[in-house]
C-alpha positions as CSV (number, residue, x, y, z in Angstrom):
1,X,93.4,-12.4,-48.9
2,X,95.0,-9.8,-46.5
3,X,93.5,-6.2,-46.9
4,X,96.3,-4.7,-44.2
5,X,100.3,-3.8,-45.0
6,X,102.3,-6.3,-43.4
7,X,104.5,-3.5,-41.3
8,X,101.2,-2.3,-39.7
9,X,99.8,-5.7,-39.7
10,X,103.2,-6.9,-37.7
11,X,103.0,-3.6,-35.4
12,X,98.8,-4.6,-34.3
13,X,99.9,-8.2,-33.5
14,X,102.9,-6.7,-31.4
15,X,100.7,-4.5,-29.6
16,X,98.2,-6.7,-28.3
17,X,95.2,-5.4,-30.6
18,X,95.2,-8.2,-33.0
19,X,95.0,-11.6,-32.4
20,X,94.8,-14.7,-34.7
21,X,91.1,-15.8,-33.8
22,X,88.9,-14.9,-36.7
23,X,85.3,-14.3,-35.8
24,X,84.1,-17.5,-37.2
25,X,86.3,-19.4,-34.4
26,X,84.7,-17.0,-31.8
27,X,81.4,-18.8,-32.4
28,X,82.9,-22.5,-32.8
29,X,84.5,-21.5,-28.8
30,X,80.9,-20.6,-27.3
31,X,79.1,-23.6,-29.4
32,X,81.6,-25.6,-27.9
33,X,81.4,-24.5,-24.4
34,X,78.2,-24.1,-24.6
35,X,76.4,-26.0,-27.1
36,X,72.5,-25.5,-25.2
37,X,73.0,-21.6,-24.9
38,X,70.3,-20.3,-26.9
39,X,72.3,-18.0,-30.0
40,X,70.0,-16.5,-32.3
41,X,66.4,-15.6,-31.6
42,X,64.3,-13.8,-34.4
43,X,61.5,-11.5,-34.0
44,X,58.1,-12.6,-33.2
45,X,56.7,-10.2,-35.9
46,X,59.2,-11.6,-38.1
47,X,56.6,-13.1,-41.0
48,X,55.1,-9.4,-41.4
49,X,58.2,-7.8,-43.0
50,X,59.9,-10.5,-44.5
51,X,59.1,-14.3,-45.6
52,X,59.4,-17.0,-43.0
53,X,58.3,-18.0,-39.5
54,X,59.9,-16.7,-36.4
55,X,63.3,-19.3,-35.6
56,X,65.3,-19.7,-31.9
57,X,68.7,-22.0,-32.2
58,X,70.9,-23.0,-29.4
59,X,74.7,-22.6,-30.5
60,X,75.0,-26.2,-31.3
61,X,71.5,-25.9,-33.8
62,X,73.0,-23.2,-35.5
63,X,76.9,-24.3,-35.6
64,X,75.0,-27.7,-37.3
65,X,73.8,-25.1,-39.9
66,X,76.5,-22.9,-40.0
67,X,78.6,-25.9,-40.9
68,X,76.1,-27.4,-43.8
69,X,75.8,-24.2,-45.7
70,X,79.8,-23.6,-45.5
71,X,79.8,-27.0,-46.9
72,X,76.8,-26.4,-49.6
73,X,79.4,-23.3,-50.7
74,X,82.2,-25.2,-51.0
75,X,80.1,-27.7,-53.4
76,X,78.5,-25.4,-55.6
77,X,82.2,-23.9,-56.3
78,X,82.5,-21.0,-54.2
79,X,86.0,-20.8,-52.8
80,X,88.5,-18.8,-50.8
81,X,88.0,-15.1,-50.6
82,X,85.4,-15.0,-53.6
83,X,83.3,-11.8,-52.8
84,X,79.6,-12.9,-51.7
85,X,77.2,-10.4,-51.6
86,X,74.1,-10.0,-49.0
87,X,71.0,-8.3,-48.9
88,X,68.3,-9.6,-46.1
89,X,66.9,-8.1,-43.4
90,X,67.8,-9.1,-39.0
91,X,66.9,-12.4,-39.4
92,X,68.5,-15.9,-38.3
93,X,68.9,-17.0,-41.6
94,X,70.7,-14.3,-42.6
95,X,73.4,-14.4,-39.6
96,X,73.6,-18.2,-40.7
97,X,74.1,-17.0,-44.2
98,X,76.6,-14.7,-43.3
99,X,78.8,-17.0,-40.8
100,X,78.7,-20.0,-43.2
101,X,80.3,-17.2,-45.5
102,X,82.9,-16.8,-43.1
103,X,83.4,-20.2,-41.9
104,X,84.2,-21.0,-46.0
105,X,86.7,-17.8,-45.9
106,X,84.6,-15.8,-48.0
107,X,84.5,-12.2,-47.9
108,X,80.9,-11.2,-47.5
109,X,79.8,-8.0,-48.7
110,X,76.6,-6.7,-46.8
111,X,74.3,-4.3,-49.0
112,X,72.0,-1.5,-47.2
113,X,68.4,-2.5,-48.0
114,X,67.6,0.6,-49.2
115,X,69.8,0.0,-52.2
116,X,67.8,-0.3,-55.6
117,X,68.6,-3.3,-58.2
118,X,71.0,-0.6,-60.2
119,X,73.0,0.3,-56.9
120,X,73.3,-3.4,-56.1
121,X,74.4,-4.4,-59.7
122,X,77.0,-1.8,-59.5
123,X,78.6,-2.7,-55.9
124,X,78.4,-6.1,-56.8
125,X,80.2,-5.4,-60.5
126,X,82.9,-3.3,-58.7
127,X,84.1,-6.1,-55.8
128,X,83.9,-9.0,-58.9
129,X,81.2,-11.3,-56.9
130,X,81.3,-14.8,-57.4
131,X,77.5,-15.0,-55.4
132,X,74.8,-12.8,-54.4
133,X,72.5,-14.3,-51.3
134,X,69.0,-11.8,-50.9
135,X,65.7,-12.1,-49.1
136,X,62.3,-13.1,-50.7
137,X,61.2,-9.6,-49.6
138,X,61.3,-6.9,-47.1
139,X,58.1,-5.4,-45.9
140,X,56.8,-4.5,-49.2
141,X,59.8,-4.2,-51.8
142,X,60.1,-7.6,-53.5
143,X,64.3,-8.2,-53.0
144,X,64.3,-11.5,-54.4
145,X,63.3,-10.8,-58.0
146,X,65.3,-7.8,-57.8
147,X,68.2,-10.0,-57.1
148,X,67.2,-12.5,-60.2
149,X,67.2,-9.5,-62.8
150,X,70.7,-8.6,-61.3
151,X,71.7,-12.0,-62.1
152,X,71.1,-11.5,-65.4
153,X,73.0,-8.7,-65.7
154,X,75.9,-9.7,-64.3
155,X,77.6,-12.5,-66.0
156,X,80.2,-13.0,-63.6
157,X,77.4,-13.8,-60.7
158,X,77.5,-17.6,-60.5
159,X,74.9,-18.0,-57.7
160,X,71.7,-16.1,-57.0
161,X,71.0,-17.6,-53.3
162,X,67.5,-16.8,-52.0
163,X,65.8,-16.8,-48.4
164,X,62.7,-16.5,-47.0
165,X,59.4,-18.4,-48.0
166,X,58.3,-16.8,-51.8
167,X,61.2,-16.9,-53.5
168,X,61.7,-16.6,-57.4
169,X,62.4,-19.1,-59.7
170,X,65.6,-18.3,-60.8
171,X,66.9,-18.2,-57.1
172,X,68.4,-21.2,-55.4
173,X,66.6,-21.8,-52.1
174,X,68.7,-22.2,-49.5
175,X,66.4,-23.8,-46.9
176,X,65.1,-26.6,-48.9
177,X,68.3,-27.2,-50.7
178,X,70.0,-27.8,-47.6
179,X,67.2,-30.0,-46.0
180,X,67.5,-31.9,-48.8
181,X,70.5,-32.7,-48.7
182,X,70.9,-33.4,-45.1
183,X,73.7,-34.7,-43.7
184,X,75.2,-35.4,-47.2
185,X,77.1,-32.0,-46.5
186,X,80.2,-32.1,-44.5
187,X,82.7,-28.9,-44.5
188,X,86.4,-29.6,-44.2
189,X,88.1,-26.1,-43.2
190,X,91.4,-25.2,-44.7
191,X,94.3,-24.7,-43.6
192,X,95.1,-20.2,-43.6
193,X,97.8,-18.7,-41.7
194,X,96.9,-16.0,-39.7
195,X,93.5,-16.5,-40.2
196,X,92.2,-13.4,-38.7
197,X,94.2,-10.5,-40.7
198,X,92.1,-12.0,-44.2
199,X,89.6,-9.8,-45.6
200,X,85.9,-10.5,-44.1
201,X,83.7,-8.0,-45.5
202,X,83.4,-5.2,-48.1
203,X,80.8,-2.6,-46.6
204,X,79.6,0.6,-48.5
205,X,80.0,4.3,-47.8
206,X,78.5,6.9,-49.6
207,X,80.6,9.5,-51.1
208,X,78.5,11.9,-53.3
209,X,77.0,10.1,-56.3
210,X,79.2,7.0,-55.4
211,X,79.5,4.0,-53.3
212,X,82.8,3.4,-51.9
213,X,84.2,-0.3,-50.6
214,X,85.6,-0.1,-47.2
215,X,87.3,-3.4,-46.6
216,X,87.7,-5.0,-43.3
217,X,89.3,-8.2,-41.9
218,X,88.2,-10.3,-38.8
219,X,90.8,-8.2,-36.4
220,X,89.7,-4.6,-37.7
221,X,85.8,-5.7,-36.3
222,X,86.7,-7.7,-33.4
223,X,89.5,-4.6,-32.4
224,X,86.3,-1.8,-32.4
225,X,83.6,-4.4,-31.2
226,X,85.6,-5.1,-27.8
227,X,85.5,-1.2,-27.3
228,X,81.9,-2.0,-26.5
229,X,82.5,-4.7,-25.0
230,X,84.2,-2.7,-22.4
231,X,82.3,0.6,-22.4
232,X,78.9,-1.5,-22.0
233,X,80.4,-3.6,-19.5
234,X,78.9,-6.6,-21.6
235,X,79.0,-9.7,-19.8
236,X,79.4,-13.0,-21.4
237,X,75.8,-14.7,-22.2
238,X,73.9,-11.5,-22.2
239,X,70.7,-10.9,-24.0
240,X,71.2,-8.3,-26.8
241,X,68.3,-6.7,-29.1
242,X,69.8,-5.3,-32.4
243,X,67.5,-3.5,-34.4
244,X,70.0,-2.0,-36.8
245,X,70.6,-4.3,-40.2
246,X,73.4,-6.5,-40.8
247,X,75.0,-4.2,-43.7
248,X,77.4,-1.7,-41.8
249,X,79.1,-0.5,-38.7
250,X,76.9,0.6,-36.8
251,X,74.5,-3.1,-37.3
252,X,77.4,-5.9,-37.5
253,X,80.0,-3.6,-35.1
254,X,77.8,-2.1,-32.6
255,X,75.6,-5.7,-32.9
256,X,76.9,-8.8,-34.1
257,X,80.4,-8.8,-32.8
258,X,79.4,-7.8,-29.6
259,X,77.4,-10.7,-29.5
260,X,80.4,-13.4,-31.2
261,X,82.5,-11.6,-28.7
262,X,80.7,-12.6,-25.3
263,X,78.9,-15.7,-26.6
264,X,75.6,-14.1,-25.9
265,X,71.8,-14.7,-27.6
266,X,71.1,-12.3,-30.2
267,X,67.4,-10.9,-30.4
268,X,67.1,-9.9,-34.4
269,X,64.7,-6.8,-34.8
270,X,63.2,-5.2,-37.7
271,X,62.6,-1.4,-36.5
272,X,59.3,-0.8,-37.5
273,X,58.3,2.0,-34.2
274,X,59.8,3.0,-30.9
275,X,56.8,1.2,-29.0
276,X,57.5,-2.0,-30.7
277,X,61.7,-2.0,-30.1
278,X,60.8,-1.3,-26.2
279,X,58.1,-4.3,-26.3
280,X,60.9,-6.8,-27.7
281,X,63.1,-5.6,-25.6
282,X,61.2,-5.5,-22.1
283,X,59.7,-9.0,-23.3
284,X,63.1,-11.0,-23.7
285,X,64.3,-9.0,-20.6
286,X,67.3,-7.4,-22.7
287,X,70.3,-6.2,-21.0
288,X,72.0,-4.6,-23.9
289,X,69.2,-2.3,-27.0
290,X,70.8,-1.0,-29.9
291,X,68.8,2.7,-30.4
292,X,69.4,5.9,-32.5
293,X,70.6,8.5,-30.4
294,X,68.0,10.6,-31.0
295,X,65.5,8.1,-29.5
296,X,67.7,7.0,-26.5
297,X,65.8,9.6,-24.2
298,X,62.6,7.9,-25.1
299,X,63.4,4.6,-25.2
300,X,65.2,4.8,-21.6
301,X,61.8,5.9,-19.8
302,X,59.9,2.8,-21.8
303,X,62.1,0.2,-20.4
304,X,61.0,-1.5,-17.7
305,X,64.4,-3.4,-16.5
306,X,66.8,-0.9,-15.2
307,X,69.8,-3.2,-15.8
308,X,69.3,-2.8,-19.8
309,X,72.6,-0.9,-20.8
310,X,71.7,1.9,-23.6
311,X,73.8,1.4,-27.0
312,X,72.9,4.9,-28.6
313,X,74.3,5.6,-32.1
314,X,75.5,8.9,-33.0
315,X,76.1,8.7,-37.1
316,X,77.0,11.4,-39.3
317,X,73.5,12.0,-39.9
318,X,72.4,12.4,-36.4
319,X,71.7,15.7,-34.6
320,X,73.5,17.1,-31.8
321,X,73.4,14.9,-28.7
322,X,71.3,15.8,-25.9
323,X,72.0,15.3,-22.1
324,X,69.5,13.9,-20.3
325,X,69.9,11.9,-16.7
326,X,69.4,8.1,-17.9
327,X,67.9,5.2,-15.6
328,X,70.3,3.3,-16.9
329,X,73.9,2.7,-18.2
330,X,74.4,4.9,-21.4
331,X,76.8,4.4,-23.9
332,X,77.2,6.4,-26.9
333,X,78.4,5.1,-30.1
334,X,80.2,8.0,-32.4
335,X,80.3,6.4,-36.0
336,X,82.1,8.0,-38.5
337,X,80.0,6.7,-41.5
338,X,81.7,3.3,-42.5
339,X,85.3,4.5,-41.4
340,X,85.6,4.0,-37.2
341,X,83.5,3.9,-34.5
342,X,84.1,5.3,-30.6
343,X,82.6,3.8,-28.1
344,X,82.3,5.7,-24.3
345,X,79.6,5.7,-21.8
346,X,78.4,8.5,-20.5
347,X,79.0,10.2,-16.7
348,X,77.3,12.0,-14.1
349,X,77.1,15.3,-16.6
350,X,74.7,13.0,-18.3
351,X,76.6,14.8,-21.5
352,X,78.1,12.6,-24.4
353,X,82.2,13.1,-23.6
354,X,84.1,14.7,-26.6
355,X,86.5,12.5,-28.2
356,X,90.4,13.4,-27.4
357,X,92.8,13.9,-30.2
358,X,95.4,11.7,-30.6
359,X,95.7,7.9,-29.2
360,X,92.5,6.3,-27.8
361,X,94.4,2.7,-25.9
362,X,92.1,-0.2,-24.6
363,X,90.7,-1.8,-23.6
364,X,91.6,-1.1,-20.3
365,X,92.5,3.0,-21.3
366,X,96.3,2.6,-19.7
367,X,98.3,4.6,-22.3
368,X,100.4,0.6,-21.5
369,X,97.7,-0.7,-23.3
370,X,97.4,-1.3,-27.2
371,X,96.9,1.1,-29.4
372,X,93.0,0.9,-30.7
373,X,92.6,4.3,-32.6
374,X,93.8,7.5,-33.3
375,X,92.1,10.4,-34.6
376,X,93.2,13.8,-35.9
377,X,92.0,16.3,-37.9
378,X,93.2,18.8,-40.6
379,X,91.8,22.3,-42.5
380,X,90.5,21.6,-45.4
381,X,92.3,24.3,-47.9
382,X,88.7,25.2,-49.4
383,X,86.1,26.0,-46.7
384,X,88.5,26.3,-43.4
385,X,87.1,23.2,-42.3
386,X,88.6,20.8,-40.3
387,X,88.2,17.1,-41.2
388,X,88.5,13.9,-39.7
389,X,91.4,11.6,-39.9
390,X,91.5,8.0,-38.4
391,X,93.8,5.5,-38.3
392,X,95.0,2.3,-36.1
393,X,93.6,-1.5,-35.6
394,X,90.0,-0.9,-35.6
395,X,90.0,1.5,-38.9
396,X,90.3,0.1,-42.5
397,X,93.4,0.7,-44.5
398,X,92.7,-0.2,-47.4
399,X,89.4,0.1,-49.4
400,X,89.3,-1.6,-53.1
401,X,88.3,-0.4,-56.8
402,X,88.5,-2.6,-59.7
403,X,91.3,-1.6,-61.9
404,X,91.3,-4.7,-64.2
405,X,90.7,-8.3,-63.6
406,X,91.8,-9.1,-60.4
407,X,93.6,-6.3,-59.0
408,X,92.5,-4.0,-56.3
409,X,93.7,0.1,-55.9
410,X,95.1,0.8,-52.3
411,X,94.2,3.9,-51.0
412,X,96.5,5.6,-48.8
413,X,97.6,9.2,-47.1
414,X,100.9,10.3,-47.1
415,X,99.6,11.3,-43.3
416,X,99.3,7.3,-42.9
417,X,95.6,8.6,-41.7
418,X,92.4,7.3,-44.2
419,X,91.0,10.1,-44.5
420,X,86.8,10.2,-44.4
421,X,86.6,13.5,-45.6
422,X,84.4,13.7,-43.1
423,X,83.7,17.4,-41.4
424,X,84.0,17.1,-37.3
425,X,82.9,19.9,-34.7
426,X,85.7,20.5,-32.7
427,X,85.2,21.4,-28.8
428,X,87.9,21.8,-25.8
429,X,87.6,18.6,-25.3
430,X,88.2,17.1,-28.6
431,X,85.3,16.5,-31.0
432,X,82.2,16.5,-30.1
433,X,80.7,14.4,-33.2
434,X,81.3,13.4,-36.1
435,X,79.9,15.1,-39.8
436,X,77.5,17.8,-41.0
437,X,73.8,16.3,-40.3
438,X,72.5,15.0,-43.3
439,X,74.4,15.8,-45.8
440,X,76.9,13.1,-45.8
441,X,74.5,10.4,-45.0
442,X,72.2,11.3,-47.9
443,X,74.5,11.5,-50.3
444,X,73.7,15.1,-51.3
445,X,77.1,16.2,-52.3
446,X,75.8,16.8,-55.9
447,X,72.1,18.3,-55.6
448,X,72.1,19.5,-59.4
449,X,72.4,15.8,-60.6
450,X,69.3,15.3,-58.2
451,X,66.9,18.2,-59.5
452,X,67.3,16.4,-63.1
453,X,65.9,13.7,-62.0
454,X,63.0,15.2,-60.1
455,X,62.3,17.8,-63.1
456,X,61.9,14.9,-65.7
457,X,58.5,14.4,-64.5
458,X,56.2,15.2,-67.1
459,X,54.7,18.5,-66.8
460,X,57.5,20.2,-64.3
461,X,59.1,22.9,-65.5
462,X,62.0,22.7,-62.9
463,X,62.5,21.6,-59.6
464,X,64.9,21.5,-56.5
465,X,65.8,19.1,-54.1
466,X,66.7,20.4,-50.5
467,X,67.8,18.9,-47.1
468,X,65.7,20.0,-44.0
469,X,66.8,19.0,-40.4
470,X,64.9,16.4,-38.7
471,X,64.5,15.9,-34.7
472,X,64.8,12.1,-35.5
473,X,66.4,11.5,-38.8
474,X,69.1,14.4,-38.6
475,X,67.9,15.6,-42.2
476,X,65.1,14.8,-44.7
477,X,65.0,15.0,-48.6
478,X,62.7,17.5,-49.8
479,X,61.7,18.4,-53.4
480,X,60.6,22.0,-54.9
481,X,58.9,21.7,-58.3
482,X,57.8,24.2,-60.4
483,X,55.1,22.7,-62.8
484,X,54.5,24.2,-66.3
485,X,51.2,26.7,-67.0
486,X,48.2,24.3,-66.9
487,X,49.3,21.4,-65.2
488,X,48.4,20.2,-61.3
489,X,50.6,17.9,-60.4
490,X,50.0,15.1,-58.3
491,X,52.3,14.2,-55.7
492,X,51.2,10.5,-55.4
493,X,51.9,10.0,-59.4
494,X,55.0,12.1,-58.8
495,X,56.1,9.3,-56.1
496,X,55.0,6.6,-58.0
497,X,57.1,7.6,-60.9
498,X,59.9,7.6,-58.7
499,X,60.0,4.3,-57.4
500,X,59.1,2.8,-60.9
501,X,62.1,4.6,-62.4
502,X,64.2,2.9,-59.7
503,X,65.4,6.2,-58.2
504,X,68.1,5.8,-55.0
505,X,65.6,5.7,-52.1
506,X,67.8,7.8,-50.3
507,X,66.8,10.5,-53.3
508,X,63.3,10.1,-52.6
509,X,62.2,13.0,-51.3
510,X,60.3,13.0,-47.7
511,X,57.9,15.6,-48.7
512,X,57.1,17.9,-52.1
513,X,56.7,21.7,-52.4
514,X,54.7,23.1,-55.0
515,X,55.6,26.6,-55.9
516,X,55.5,29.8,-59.0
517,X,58.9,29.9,-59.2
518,X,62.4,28.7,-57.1
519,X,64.0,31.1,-55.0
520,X,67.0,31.9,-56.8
521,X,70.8,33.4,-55.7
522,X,72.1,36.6,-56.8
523,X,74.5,34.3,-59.4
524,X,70.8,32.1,-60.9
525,X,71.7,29.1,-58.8
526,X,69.0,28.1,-56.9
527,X,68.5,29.1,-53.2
528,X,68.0,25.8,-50.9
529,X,68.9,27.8,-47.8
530,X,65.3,29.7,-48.1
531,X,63.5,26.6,-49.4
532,X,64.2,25.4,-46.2
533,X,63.1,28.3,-44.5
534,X,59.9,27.6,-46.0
535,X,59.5,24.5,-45.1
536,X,60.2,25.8,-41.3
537,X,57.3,28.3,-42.0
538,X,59.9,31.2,-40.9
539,X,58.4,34.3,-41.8
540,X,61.7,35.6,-43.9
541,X,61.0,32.9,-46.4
542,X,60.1,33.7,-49.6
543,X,59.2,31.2,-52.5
């Protein structure tokens, strides 16, 4: 299934960008070529947060495995570009899961973790999956019986895959089920023109109360993975730490490609604290760590090997990048949500570089060379603000809604830009970063809908949900409740209630205010902007 307009399609082939080697054949090249290269390493700690025992598999182990499940897919009746969902945490199993999807031209559809059973049932409604692969667990939340109840939901869900060690009856485990068929399972690949302009993956952005599918194909990832190739100077056979999870742009763009890209061994993390990221990494001797921005400044004076290159994300949710004199090579990552990602390392000023207008070429940067992205932006007719347009070979075109059986909406501009509606800062130099901190990210376009849920909590009267910056984070969810005359209430039974009500845990709040009354605008709508201030202890704040 191809996701891309044929013109543009035939104008990204012309230019270089694309090429016809899906990202499934970039891992058969290095297995090949290097069958004893160690490929995917998971992380010591592994059995803490999620089921399993730590695994390490050479490119040949894994291509064996790779090959078997692709097989195993095949058998059980999954077939060309049915829509497989994911939800596991950075382990080996899961990149396995996620290849043999690929190898079997699937199109995979990576869920955040965060996502509840109701946002997963939705997605998974909305793309029509044929199968639905989760983890036993991760840390505490119990994904695999989450993933049996949205089996039973969904009647169009043929398979409920499980991995990890626990899993619920109901869930076919993929382990044993493959050991026990052994070498029974032998996948024949078929035969697909222009293999890598097909869809590979449905990933989610969040756009107010809803989840949006932003469809990519093998050339779209590969095209904004090589610019980090080049900005990181990544070397083929490198040693890459990736603590950001397999279900977006920032995890299998800024990570996984990367590594499919160069043939390099992939070190799975599960971010768990900033001491424990630098360990891993200083212990297998990195020379590429995936880090929040934010943390990049810390991180660079833990590591011990001044050759580690420095991926630091910048999302939409971040706060303003700091310059600071790294040890080491520093390469920011500007992601625009799920939409495009700009790669550049940073000079001597120590300062993150703006990002031009207009035509960004690679991967070499001669204006000769293809086309990767171009970005531009436009006032938004409401609030004067300008807002980011992308298009080009790395950027999505196209991103799908169910109309009715089969068919698929296609979303386009009459600028030819997708536009993110997305608010940029603009500088002299271009834009500086991408979004408003926070707001986008959380998914607080629509606060009201949030201070319902909040106020149904026996004995509140009302109650307000607010967004306070965070150092770290960019922004936290806060909640203001007002409870009615005689009641205390508790903030533990107030989170409780939340999580067994299966509210979003993006619309958890970080912390909880307990006031008289909400501060209220001169029309009665409530006031966030001073429930903020409280929360900063300024001394103009008034509950």
């Amino acid at each position: 299934m191809k996701a891309t307009e044929e013109k543009l399609s035939r104008e990204y082939h012309e230019s270089g960008a694309w090429s016809d080697v899906p990202l499934d054949e970039l891992f058969r090249n290095t297995a090949a070529k290097h069958p004893d290269r160690t490929a995917l390493v998971d992380a010591p700690d592994r059995a803490i947060w999620t089921g399993g025992t730590p695994r390490k598999l050479t490119y040949a182990e894994a291509d064996r495995e790779i090959d078997r499940l692709a097989a195993f897919y095949a058998t059980v009746g999954l077939s060309s570009d049915h829509v497989i969902g994911v939800q596991a945490p950075n382990t080996v199993d899961t990149v396995i899961a996620l290849l043999a999807a690929l190898r079997a031209d699937l199109v995979v559809s990576p869920l955040p973790l965060h996502w509840r059973q109701k946002n997963v049932l939705e997605a998974l409604n909305s793309i029509g999956a044929k199968g639905f692969i989760a983890a036993d667990r991760v840390e505490t939340r119990d994904v695999g019986s989450a993933a049996r109840d949205v089996a039973a939901d969904l009647f169009s869900l043929r398979f409920v895959f499980g991995l990890g060690k626990d899993i619920p009856d109901g869930l076919i485990e993929l382990g044993p089920m493959l050991a026990e068929m052994g070498d029974e399972l032998v996948f024949t690949p078929g035969e697909r023109p222009e293999p890598a302009d097909h869809t590979a993956t449905i990933c989610w952005s969040r756009s107010g109360e809803e989840n949006v599918p932003v469809t990519r194909c093998h050339n779209h990832w590969i095209t904004a993975a090589g610019m980090i190739v080049h900005e990181a100077h990544l070397k083929e056979g490198s040693s890459i730490v990736l603590p950001y999870s397999l279900s977006g742009l920032t995890g299998l763009g800024g990570g996984l490609v990367p590594w499919l890209l160069t043939g390099s061994t992939l070190h799975l993390h599960h971010p768990t604290s900033l001491e424990n990221l630098a360990a891993h990494a200083n212990e297998v001797e990195a020379d590429v760590v995936m880090t929040p921005g934010p943390l990049a400044q810390t991180l660079d004076r833990k590591l011990t090997n001044s050759k580690t290159t420095l991926l630091a994300a910048w999302n939409i949710a971040a706060p303003r990048p700091v310059a600071f004199v790294a040890r080491r090579r520093l390469v920011d990552l500007q992601i625009a949500d799920e939409f495009a990602l700009v790669a550049k390392a940073r000079g001597p000023s120590a300062k993150m570089k703006a990002t031009a207008l207009g035509k960004h070429c690679g991967p070499n940067g001669c204006e000769s060379g293809p086309a990767l992205l171009e970005i531009a932006v436009t006032e938004d007719g409401d609030t004067q603000q300008p807002v980011l347009l992308v298009k080009g070979p790395a950027v999505p075109d196209i991103g799908w809604r169910t109309i009715s059986g089969e068919d698929r909406q296609v979303r386009w501009e009459e600028t030819g830009f997708l536009n993110t509606n997305i608010k940029v800062e603009l500088t002299e130099g271009g834009i500086s970063g991408f979004g408003i901190p926070g707001l986008y990210a959380l998914g607080t376009g629509n606060l009201e809908t949030i201070d319902t849920i909040y106020a149904d909590y026996p004995g509140i009267r009302e109650a307000a949900a607010f967004v306070v910056e965070d150092p770290v984070l960019g922004a936290r969810m806060y909640a203001a409740l007002v409870p009615e005359s005689g009641h205390v209430p508790d903030a533990g039974a107030f989170f409780a209630y939340l999580d067994a009500d299966g509210v979003d845990l993006a619309k958890i709040p970080h912390r909880v205010l307990i006031l008289q009354s909400l501060p209220r605008n001169s029309d009665g709508t409530v006031c966030r902007e001073r429930l903020t201030m409280r929360t900063q202890r300024l001394p103009a704040a008034v509950a």
